[in-house]
PLY file of the C-alpha trace (Angstrom):
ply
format ascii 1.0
element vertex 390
property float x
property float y
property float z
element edge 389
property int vertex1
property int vertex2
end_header
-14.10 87.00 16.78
-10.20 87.30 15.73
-7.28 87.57 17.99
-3.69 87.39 17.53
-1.26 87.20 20.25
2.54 86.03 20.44
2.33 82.58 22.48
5.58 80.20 24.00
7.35 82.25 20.60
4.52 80.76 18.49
2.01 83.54 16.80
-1.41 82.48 17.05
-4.76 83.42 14.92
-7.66 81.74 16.13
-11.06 81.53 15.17
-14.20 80.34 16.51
-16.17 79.05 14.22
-19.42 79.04 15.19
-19.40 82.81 16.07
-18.63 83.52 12.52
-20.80 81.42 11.18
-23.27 82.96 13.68
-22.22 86.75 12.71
-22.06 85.75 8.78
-25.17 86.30 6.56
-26.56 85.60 3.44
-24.62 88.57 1.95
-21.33 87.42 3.32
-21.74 83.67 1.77
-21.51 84.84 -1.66
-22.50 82.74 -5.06
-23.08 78.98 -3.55
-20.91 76.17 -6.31
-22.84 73.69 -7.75
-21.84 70.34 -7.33
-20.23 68.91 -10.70
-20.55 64.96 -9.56
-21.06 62.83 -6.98
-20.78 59.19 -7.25
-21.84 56.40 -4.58
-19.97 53.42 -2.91
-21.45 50.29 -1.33
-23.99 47.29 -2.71
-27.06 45.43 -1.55
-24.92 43.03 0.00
-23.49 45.66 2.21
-26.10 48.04 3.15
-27.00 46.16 6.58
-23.12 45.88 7.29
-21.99 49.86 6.73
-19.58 51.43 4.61
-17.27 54.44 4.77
-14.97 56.79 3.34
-12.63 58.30 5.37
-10.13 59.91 3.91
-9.68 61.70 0.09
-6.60 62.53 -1.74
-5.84 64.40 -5.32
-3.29 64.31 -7.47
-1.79 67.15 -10.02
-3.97 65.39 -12.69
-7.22 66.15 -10.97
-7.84 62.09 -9.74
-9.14 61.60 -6.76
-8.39 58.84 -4.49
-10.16 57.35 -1.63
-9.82 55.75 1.64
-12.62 53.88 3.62
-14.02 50.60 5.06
-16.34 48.22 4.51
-17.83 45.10 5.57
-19.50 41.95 3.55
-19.20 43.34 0.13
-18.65 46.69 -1.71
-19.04 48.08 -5.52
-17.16 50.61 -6.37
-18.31 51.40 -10.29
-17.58 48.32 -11.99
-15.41 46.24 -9.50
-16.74 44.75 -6.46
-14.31 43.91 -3.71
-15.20 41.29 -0.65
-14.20 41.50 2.61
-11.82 38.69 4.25
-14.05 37.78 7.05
-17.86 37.91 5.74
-19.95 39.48 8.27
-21.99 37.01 10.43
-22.96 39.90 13.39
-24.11 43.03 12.47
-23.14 45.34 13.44
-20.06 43.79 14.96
-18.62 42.73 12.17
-14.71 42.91 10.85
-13.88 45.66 8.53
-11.59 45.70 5.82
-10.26 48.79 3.98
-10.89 49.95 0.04
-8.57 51.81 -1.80
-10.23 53.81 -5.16
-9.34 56.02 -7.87
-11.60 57.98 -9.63
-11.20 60.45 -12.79
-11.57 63.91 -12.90
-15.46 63.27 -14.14
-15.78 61.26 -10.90
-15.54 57.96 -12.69
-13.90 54.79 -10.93
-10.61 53.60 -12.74
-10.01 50.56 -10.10
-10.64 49.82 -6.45
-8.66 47.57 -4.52
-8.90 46.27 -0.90
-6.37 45.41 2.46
-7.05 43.31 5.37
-7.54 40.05 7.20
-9.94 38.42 9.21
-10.63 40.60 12.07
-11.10 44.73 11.91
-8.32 46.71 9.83
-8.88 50.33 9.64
-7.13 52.81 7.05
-6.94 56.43 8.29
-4.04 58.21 6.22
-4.05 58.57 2.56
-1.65 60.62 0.67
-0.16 60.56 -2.92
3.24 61.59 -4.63
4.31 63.50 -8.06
5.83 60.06 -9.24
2.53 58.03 -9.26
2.48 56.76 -5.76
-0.21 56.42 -3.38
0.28 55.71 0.69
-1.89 54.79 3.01
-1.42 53.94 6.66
-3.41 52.94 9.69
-4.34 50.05 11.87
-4.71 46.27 11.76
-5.53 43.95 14.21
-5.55 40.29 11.80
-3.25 37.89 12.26
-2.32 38.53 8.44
-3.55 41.47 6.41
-2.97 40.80 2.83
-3.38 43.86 -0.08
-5.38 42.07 -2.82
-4.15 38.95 -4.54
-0.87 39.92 -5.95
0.46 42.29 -2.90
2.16 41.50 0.17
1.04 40.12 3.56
1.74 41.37 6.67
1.95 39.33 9.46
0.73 40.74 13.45
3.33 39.95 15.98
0.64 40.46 18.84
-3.07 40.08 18.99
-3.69 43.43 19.47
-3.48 46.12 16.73
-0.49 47.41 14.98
0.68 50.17 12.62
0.94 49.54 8.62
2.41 51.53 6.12
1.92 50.60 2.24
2.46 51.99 -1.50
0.30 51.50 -3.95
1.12 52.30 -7.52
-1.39 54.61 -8.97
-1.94 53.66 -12.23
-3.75 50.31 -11.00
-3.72 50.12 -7.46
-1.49 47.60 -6.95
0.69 47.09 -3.88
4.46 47.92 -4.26
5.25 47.47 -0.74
3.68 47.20 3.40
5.90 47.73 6.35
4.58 46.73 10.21
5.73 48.44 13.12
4.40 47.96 16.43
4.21 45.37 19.54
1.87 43.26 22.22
-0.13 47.23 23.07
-2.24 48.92 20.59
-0.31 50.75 18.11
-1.69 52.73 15.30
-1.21 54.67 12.44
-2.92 58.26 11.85
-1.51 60.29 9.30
0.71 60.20 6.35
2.06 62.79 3.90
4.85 62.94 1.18
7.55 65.35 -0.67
8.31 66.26 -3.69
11.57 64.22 -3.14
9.85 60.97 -2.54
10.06 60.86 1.40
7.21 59.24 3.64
6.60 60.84 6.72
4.02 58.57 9.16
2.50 59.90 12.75
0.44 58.19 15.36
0.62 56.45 18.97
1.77 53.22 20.28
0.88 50.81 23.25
-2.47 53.00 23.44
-4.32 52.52 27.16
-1.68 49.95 27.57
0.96 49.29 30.47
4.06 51.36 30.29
6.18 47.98 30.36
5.55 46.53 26.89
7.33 47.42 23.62
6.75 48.24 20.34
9.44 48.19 17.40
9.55 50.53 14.11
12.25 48.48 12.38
15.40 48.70 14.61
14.01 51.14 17.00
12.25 49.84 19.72
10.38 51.77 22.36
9.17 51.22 25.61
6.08 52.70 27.18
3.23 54.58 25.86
3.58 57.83 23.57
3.21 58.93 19.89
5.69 58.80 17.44
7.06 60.25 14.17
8.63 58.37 11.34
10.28 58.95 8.13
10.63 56.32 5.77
12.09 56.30 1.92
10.13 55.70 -0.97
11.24 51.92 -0.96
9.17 51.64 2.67
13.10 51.80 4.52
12.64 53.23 8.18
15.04 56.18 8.20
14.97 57.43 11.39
11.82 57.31 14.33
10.85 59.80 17.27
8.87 59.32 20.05
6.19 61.77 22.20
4.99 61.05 25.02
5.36 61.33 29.17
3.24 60.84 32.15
0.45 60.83 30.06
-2.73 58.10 29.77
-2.65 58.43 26.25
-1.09 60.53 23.31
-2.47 61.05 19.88
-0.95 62.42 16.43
-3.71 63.40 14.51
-2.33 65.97 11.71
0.98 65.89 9.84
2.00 68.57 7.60
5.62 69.27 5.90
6.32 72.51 4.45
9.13 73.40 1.40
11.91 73.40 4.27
11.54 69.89 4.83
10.26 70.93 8.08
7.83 68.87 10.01
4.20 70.09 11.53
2.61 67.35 13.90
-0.75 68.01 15.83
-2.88 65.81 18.36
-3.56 65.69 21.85
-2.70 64.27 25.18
-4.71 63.14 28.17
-4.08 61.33 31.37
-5.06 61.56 35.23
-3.36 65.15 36.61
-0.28 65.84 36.98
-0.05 64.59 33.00
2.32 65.97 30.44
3.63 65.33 26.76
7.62 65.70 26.20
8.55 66.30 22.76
12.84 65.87 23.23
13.54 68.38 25.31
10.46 70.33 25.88
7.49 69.37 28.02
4.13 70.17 27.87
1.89 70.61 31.36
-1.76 69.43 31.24
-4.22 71.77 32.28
-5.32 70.10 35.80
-9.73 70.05 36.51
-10.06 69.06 40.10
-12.71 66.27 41.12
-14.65 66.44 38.17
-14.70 63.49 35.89
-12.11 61.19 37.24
-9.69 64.12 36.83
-9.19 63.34 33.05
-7.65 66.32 31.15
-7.25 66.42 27.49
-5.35 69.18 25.78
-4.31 69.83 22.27
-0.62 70.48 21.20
1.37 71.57 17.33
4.74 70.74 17.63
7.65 71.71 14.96
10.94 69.13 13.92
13.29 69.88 11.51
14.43 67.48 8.65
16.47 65.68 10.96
13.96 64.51 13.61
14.51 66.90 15.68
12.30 68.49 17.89
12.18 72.22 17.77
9.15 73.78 19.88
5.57 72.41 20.83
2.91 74.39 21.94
-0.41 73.51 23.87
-4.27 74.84 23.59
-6.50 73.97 26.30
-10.24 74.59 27.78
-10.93 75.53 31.02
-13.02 74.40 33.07
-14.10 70.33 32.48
-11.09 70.63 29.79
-11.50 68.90 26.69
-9.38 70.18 23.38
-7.72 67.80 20.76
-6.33 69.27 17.37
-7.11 67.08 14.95
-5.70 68.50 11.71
-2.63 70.70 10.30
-1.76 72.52 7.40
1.14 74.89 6.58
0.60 76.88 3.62
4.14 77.21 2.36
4.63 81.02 3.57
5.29 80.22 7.15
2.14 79.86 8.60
-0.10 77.19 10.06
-3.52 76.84 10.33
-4.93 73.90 13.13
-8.63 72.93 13.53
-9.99 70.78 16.53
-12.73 70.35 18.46
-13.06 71.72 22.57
-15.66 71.66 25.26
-15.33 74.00 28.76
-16.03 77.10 29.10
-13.60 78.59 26.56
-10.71 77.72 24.47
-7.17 78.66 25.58
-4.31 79.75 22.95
-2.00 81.29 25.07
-3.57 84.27 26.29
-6.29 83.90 23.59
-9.65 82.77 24.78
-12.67 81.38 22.60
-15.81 81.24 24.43
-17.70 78.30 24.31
-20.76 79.20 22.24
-23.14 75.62 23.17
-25.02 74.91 26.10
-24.50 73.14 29.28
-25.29 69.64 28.57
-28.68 68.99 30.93
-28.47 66.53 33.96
-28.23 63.87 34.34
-25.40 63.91 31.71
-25.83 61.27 28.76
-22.17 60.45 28.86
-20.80 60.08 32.03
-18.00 59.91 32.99
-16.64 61.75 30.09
-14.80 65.17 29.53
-17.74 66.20 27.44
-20.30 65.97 30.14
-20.13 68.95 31.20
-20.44 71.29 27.99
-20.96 70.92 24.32
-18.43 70.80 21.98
-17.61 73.77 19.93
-15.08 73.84 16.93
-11.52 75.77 16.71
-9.70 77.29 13.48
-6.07 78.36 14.60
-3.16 80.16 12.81
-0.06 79.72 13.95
3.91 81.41 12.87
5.60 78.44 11.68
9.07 79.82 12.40
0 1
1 2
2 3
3 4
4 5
5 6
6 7
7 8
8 9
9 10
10 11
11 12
12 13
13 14
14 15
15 16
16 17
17 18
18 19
19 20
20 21
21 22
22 23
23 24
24 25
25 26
26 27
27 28
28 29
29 30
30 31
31 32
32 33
33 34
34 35
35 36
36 37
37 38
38 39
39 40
40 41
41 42
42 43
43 44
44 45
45 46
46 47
47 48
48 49
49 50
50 51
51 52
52 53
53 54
54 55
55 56
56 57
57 58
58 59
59 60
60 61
61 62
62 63
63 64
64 65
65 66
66 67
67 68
68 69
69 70
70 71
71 72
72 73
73 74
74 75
75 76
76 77
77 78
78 79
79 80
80 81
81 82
82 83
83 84
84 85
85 86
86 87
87 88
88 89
89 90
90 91
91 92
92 93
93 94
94 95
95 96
96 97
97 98
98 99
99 100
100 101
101 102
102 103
103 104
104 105
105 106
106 107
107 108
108 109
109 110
110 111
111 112
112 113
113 114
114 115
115 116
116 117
117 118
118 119
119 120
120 121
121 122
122 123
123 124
124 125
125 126
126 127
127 128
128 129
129 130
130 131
131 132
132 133
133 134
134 135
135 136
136 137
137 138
138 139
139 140
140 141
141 142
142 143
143 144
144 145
145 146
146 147
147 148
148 149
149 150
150 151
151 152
152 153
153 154
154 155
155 156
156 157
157 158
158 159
159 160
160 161
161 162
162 163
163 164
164 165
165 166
166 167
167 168
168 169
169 170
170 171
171 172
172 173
173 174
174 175
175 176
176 177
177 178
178 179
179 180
180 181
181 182
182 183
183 184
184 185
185 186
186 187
187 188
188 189
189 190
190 191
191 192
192 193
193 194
194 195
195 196
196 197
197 198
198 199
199 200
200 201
201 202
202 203
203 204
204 205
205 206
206 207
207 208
208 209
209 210
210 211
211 212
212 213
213 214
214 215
215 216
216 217
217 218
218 219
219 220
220 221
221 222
222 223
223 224
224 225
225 226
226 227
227 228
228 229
229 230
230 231
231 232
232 233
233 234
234 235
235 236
236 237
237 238
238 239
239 240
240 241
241 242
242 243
243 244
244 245
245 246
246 247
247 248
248 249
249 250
250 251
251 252
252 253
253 254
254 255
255 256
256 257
257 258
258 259
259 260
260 261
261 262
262 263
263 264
264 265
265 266
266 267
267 268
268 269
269 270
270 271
271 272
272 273
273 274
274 275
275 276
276 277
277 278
278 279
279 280
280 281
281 282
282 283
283 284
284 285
285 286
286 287
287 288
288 289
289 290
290 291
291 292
292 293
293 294
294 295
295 296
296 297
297 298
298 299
299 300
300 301
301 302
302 303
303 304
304 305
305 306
306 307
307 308
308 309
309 310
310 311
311 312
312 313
313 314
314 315
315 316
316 317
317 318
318 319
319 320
320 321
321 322
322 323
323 324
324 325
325 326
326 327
327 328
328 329
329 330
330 331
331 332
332 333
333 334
334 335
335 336
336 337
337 338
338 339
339 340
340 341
341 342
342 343
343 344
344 345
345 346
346 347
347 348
348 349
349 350
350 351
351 352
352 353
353 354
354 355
355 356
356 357
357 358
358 359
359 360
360 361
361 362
362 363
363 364
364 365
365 366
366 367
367 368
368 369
369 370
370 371
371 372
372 373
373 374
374 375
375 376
376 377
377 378
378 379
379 380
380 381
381 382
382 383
383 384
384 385
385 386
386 387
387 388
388 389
């Protein structure tokens, strides 16, 4: 099923994607790719403690690089990395991140490793035309070193807080980490260059937290709970940082995209007790309100548009009715003025405007296995939006 419809200005396409996948047959699939490699990650020593890979990257040479976790020990082809803290409680044990590069035949040309004693997750991965690799996230150490010869960064709370680093791609060593954060639970989400060497970073701060406390991003400080936006240079320098955020529990930033403009694509989601809302500057976003019905939590999804600057130039919501659940978890812009979203909603339908996407699962059965929880009332089906950019 395709719509299109002209939303808050905003042009949207959207998809649901199990209907096509539903409507779709064998003739419509076409010839199915072989796989050329595939190539493992992980040791003896760290099968009972878990290992993943979150995130991939590649660059114009056909490398691929990887982001993921691990706990105890890992291998990664010839080079085995060890976590900070060895795991003593499985499966509660503290998680350090791995860094790899692999060839274009899928072979490993070094693998390096970030954290500190407690659980440090990496969830943003991106590399540069000059030979530079970032990676952001979330640690919650005291001190999160990046291998032996890189720099340590040093928590200011014992909660978690938002790192930035560059590695240098030829052997995976650190060139810089930055810290930004406070005494809440700040985080890191996404990351994504230019072809001019700038570092734009996206995610949340003081997350479930009180809206009294803090949290700096080199001379900007902010107070309360939101999401925020950052640009830094390719030295690591905080050039200028924005802030999301309102009467709101919570606000997320889970995609980041920047088109040949220099302009900037963020997408997440917001969620809070009703009346909740998400300002971005000037313009404020209402969340969809579900009477008496799981505490009254309401999560909806948002894209929202800055220029170069850091300014904010339109945001636009997506929603499901009825038990509301929507986030929109990534972004891309493809260069020619459009964007295309992807997320995750459970209700009834999905809301774009005056699009609706019916919800093609079942009613989850009573007595619900996740109370109380937005997604106790339906199963969750998944989104593909297009959007104008302009």
């Amino acid at each position: 099923m395709i719509y299109a419809v002209l939303f808050a200005g905003r042009r949207w396409l959207a998809v649901a994607v199990s209907m096509l996948w539903l409507l779709s047959g064998p003739a419509a699939w076409g010839q199915v790719p072989g796989f050329e490699w595939a190539v493992a990650c992980g040791s003896a020593a760290s099968a009972d403690y878990g290992v993943g890979a979150s995130q991939l990257a590649v660059d114009a040479q056909g490398n691929t690089y990887v982001l993921g976790s691990f706990a105890g020990t890992i291998t990664l082809g010839g080079t085995m990395l060890t976590a900070a803290s060895l795991p003593t409680n499985a499966p509660y044990n503290q998680y350090d991140i791995f860094v790899a590069k692999l060839d274009v035949q899928g072979q490993y040309q070094w693998a390096v490793r970030a954290g500190g004693d407690k659980n440090d997750t990496g969830t943003g991965l991106a590399v540069d035309a000059a030979g530079g690799v970032y990676l952001t996230g979330r640690f919650s150490s005291y001190s999160m070193s990046f291998d032996a010869a890189g720099p340590t960064l040093y928590n200011s709370s014992s909660s978690e807080e938002v790192f930035v680093a560059k590695l240098n791609a030829a052997n995976g060593q650190c060139q810089w980490a930055r810290r930004a954060g406070g005494l809440g639970s700040d985080a890191g989400q996404a990351i994504v260059t230019t072809t001019q060497g700038e570092v734009y970073v996206a995610g949340c701060f003081n997350a479930y937290n009180t809206s009294s406390l803090t949290s700096n991003f080199g001379t900007t400080i902010f107070t309360g709970i939101g999401a925020f936006v950052a640009k830094l240079d390719g030295a690591g320098n905080w050039l200028w940082v924005v802030r999301a955020g309102g009467a709101a529990t919570y606000s997320a930033m889970n995609g980041l995209s920047v088109d040949n403009t220099g302009a900037i694509y963020l997408s997440g989601y917001f969620l809070g007790t009703p009346p909740c809302s998400v300002s971005f500057g000037s313009i404020t976003l209402i969340g969809l309100l579900v009477p008496g019905y799981d505490k009254n939590i309401t999560s909806d999804g948002f894209v929202a548009k800055l220029d170069a600057a850091g300014n904010w130039l339109w945001a636009v919501q997506g929603d499901a009715a009825g038990h509301n659940l929507m986030t929109v978890n990534n972004l891309v812009s493809d260069g020619q003025g459009h964007l295309y979203a992807s997320g995750v909603y459970a209700g009834t339908a999905a809301r774009f405007g005056a699009i609706t996407l019916p919800n093609l699962s079942s009613v989850r059965p009573a007595p619900n296995p996740l109370p109380p929880s937005p997604y106790t009332a339906y199963y969750a089906d998944a989104f593909v939006a297009r959007l104008d950019a302009a």
